[in-house]
PAZAPA-4460 file (N, C-alpha, C; in steps of 0.05 Angstrom, whole numbers, plus 32768, in hexadecimal, padded with zeros to 4 digits):
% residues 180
    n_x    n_y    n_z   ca_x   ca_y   ca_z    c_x    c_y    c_z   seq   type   mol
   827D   7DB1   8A9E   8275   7DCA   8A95   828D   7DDC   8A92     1      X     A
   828D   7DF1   8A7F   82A8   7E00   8A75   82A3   7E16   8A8B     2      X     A
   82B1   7E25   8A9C   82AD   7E39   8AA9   82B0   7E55   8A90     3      X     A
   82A3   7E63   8A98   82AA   7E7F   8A8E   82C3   7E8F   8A90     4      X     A
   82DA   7E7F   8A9D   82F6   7E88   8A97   8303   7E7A   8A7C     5      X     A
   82F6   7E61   8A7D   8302   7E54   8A65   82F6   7E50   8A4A     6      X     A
   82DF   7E68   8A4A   82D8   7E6B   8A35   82E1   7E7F   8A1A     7      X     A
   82E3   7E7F   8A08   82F3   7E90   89F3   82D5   7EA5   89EE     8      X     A
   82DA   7EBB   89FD   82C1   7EC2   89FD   82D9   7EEB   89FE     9      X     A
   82C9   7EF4   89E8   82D6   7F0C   89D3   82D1   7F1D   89F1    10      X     A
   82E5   7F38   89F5   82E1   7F40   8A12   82CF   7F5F   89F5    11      X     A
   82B7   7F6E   8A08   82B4   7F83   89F9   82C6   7F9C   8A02    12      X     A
   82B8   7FA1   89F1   82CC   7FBF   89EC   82BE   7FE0   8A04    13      X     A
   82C2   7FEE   8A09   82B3   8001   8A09   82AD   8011   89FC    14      X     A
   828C   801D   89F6   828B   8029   89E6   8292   8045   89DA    15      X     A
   82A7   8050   89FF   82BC   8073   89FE   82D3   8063   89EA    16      X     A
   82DD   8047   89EB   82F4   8044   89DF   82EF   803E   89BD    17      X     A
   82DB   8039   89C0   82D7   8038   89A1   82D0   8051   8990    18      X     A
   82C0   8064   89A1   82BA   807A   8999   82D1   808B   899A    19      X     A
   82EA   8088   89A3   8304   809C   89A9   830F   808E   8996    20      X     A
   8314   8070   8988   8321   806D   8976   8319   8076   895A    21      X     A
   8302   8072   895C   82EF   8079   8944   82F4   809F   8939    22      X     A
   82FC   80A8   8949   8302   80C9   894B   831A   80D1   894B    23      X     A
   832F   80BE   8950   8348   80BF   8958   8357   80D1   893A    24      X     A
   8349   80C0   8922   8355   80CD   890E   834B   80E1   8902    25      X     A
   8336   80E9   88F9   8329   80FF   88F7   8332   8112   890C    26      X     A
   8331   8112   8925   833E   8126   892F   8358   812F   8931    27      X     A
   836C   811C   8929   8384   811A   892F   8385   812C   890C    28      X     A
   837D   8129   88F6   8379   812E   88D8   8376   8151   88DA    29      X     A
   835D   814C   88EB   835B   8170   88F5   836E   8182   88FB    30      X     A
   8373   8173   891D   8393   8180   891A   83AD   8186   8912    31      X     A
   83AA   816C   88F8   83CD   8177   88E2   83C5   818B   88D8    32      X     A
   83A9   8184   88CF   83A5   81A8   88B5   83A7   81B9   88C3    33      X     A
   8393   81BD   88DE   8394   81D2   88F2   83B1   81E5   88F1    34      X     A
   83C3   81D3   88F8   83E4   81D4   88FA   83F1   81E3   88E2    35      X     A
   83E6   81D2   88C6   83EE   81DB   88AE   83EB   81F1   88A6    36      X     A
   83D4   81FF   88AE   83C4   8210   88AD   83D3   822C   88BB    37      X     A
   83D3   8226   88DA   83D7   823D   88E0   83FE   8241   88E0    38      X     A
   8408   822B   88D2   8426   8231   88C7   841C   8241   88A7    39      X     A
   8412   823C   8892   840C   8249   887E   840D   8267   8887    40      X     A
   83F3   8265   889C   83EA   828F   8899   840E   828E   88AF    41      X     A
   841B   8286   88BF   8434   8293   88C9   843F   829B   88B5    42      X     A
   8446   828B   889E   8451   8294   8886   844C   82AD   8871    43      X     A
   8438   82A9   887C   842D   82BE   8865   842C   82DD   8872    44      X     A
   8424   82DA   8891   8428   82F1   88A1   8448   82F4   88A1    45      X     A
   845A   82E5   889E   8473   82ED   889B   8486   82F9   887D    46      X     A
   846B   82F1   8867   8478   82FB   8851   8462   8316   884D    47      X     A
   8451   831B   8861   8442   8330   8851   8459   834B   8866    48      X     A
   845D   833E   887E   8473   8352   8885   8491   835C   887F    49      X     A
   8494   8349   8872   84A9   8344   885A   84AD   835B   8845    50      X     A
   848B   835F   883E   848E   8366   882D   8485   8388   882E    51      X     A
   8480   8385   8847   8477   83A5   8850   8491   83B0   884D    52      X     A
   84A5   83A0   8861   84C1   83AB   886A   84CA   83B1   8851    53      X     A
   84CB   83A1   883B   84D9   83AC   881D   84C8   83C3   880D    54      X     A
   84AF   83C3   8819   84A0   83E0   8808   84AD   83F3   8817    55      X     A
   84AF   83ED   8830   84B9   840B   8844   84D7   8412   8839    56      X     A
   84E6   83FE   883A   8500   8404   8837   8502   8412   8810    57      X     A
   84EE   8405   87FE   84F5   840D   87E3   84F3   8434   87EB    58      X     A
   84D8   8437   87F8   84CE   844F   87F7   84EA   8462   880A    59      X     A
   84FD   8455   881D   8505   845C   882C   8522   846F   8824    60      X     A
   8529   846E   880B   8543   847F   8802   853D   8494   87F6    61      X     A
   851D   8495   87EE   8518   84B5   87DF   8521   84D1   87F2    62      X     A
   8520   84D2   8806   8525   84EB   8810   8551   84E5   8819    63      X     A
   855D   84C8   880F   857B   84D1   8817   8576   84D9   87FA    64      X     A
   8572   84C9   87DD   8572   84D1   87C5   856E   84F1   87BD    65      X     A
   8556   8502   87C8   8551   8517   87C5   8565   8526   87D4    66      X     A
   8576   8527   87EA   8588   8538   87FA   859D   852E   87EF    67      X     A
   85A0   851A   87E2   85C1   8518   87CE   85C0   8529   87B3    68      X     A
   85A5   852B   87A9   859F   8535   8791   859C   855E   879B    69      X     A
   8598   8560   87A9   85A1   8578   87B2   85B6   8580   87C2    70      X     A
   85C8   8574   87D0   85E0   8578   87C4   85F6   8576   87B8    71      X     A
   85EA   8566   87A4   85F8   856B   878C   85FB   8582   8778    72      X     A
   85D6   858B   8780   85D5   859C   8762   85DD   85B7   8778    73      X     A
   85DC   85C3   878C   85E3   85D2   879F   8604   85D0   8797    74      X     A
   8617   85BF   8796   862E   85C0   8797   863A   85C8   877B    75      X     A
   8626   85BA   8768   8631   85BC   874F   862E   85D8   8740    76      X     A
   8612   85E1   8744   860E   8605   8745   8623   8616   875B    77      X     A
   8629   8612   876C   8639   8622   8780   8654   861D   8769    78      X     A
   8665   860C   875E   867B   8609   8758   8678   8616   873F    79      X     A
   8663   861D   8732   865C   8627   8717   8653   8645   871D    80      X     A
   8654   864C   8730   864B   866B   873F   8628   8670   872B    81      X     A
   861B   865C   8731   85FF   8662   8725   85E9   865D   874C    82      X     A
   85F4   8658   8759   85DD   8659   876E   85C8   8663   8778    83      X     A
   85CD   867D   876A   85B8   869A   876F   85AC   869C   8753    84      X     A
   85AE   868B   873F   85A2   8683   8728   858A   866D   8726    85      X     A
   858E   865D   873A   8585   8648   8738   8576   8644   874D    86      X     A
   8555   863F   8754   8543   8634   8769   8553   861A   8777    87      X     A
   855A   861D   8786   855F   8603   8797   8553   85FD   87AD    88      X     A
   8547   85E2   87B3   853A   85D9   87D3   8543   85E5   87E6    89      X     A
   856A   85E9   87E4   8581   85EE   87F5   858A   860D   87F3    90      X     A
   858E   8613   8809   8593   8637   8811   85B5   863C   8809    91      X     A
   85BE   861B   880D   85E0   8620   8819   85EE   8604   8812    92      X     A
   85FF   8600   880F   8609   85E5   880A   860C   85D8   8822    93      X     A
   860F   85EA   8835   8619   85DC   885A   85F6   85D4   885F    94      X     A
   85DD   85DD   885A   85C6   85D9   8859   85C0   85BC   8849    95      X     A
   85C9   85B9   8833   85D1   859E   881F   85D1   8586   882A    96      X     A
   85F3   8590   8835   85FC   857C   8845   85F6   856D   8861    97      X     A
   85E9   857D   8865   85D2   857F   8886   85C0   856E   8881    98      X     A
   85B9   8571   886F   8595   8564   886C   85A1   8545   885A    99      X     A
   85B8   854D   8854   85B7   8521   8840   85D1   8514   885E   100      X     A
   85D2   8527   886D   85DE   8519   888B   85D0   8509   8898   101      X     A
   85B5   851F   889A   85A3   850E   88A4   8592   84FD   8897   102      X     A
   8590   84FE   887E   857C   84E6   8874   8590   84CA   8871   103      X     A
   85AC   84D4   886C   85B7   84B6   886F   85B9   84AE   8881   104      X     A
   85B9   84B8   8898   85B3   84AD   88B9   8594   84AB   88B8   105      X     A
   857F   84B7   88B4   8563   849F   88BB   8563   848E   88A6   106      X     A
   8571   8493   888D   856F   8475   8878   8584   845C   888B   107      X     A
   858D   845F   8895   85A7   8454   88A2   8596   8444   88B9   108      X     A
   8581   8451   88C8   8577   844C   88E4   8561   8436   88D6   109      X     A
   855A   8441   88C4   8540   842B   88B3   8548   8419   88AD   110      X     A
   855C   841A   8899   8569   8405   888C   856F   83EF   88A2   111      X     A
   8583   83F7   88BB   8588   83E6   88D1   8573   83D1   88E3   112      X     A
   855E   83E9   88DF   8547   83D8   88E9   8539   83C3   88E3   113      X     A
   8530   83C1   88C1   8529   83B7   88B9   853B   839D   88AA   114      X     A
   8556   83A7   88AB   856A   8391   88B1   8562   837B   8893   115      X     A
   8569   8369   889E   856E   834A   8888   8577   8352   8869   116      X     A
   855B   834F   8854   8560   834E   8836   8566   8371   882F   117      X     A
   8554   8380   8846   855E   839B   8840   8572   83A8   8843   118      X     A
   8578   839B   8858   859B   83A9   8862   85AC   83A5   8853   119      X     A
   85AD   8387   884B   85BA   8383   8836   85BD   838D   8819   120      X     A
   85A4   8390   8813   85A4   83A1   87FC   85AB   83B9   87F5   121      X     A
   85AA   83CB   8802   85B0   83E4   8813   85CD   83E6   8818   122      X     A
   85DA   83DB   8826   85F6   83D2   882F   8611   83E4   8819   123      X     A
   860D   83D2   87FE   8624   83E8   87F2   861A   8400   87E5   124      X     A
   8603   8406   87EA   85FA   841F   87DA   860B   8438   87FD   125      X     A
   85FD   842B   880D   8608   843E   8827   8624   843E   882C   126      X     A
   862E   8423   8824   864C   8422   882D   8658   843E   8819   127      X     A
   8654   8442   87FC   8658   8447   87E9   8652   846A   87F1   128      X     A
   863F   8470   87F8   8635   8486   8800   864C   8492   881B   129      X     A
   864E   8480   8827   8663   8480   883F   8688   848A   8832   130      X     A
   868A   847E   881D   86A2   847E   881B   86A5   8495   8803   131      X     A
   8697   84A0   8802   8699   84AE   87E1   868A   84CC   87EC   132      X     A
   867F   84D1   87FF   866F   84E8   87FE   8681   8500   880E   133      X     A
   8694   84F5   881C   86A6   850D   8823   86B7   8518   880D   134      X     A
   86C3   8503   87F9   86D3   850B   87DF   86C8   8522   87CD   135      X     A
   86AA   851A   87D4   869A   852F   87C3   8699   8546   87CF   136      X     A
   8692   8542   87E5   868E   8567   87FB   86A8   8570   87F1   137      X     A
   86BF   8567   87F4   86DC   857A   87F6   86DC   8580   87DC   138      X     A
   86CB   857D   87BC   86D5   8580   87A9   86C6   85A4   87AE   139      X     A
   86AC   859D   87C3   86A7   85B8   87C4   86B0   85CC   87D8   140      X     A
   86B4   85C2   87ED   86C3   85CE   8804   86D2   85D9   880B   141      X     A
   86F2   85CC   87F9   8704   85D2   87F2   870B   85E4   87DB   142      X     A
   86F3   85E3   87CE   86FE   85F8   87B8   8711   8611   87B5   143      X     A
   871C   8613   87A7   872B   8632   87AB   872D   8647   8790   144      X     A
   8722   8635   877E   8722   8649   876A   870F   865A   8761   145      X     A
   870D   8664   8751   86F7   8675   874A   86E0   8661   8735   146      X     A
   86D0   866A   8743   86B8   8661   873B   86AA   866F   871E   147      X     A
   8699   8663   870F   868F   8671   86F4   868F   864D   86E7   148      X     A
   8677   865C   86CD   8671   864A   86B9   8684   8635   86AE   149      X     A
   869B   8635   86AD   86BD   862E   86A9   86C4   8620   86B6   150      X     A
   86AE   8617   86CF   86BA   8604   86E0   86B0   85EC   86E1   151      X     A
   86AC   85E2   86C6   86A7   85C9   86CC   86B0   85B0   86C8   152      X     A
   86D1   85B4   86CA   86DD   85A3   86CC   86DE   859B   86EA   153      X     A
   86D8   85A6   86FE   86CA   85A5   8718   86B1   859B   871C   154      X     A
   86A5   85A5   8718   8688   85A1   871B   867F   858A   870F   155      X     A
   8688   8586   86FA   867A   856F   86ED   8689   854F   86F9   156      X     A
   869F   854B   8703   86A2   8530   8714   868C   852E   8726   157      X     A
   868B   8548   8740   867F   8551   8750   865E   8543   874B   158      X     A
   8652   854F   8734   863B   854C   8726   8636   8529   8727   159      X     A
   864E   8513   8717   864E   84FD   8711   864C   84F1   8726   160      X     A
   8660   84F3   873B   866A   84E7   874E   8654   84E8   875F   161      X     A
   863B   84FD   876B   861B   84F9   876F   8610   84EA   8764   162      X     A
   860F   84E4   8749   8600   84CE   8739   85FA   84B8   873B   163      X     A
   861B   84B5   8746   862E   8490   874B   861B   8494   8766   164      X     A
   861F   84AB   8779   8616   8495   8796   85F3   849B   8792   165      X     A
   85E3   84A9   878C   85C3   84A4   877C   85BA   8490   8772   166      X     A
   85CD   8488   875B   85C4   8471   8747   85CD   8458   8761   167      X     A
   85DF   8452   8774   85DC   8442   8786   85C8   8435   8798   168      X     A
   85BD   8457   87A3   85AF   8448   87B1   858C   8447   879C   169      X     A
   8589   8451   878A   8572   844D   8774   8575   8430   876B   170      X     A
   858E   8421   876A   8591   8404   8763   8583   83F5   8775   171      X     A
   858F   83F7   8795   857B   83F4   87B0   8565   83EF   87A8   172      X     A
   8556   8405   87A1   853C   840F   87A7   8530   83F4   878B   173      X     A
   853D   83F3   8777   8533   83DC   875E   8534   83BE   8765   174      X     A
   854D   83BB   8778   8554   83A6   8785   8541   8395   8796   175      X     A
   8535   83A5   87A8   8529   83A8   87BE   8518   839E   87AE   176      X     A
   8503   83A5   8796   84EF   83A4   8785   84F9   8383   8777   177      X     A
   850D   837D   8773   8509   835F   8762   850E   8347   8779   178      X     A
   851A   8353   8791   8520   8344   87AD   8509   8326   87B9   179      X     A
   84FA   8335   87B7   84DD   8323   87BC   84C0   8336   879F   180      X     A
***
């Protein structure tokens, strides 16, 4: 007689191990997309903040823009003796200069914050602003001649030379716009 050890007799299976293999891939399938999934929305929560930070930063030079643009036109009427002619935002040119001090320092504090594609972008419009805006005060500061309509062989660099650091950081602000 063959004993039951020496029989070729199939061992079964259990039916947790068959049911855990049977699931193994379907669930394992679940969890790549699962995975895929919540990497997608990380992405997307990372470019929608992306893209907040570049709305903030576009919107973020109108008030240095507007305090360069007044004193300019503040400096350029003062050198033309029209100031008491002319409505200005600004009482004083030292008032001018006060108020685009401080917007290039909170544009400066923003800009820093928000750091990466903006900073960069930003970067030589401020460097530019940095290196060029004292040249301009002393064309008014320094003055010593007499002032009147006749002066605008003064006034009008004065005039340009605002434009150049404006139209800088307005490039920014377009930049910022084709960036993403």
């Amino acid at each position: 007689m063959i004993s039951p050890k020496d029989r070729n007799v199939r061992r079964r299976i259990p039916i947790r191990i068959k049911l855990a293999a049977a699931l193994a891939i379907p669930i394992t399938a679940l969890l790549l997309v699962s995975l895929l999934e919540v990497a997608q929305s990380n992405r997307a929560a990372q470019d929608i903040k992306e893209q907040t930070e570049l709305a903030t930063a576009s919107i973020g030079p109108g008030g240095l823009i507007t305090s360069l643009q007044n004193e300019r036109n503040y400096g350029s009427v003062w050198l033309l003796k029209f100031e008491d002619a002319i409505q200005l935002p600004v009482n004083s040119y030292e008032e001018a200069t006060a108020a685009t001090d401080k917007s290039i320092a909170e544009f400066r504090a923003e800009i820093d914050k928000l750091g990466g594609d903006v900073a960069e972008t930003y970067a030589p419009a401020l460097e530019k602003i940095n290196n060029e805006i004292a040249g301009l005060r002393e064309i008014v500061t320094g003055y010593q001649g007499e002032r009147g309509l006749n002066n605008t062989p003064v006034s009008e660099p004065l005039y340009l030379g605002y434009i150049d650091l404006i139209e800088g950081a307005e490039e920014g602000e377009h930049e910022i716009g084709v960036v993403h």
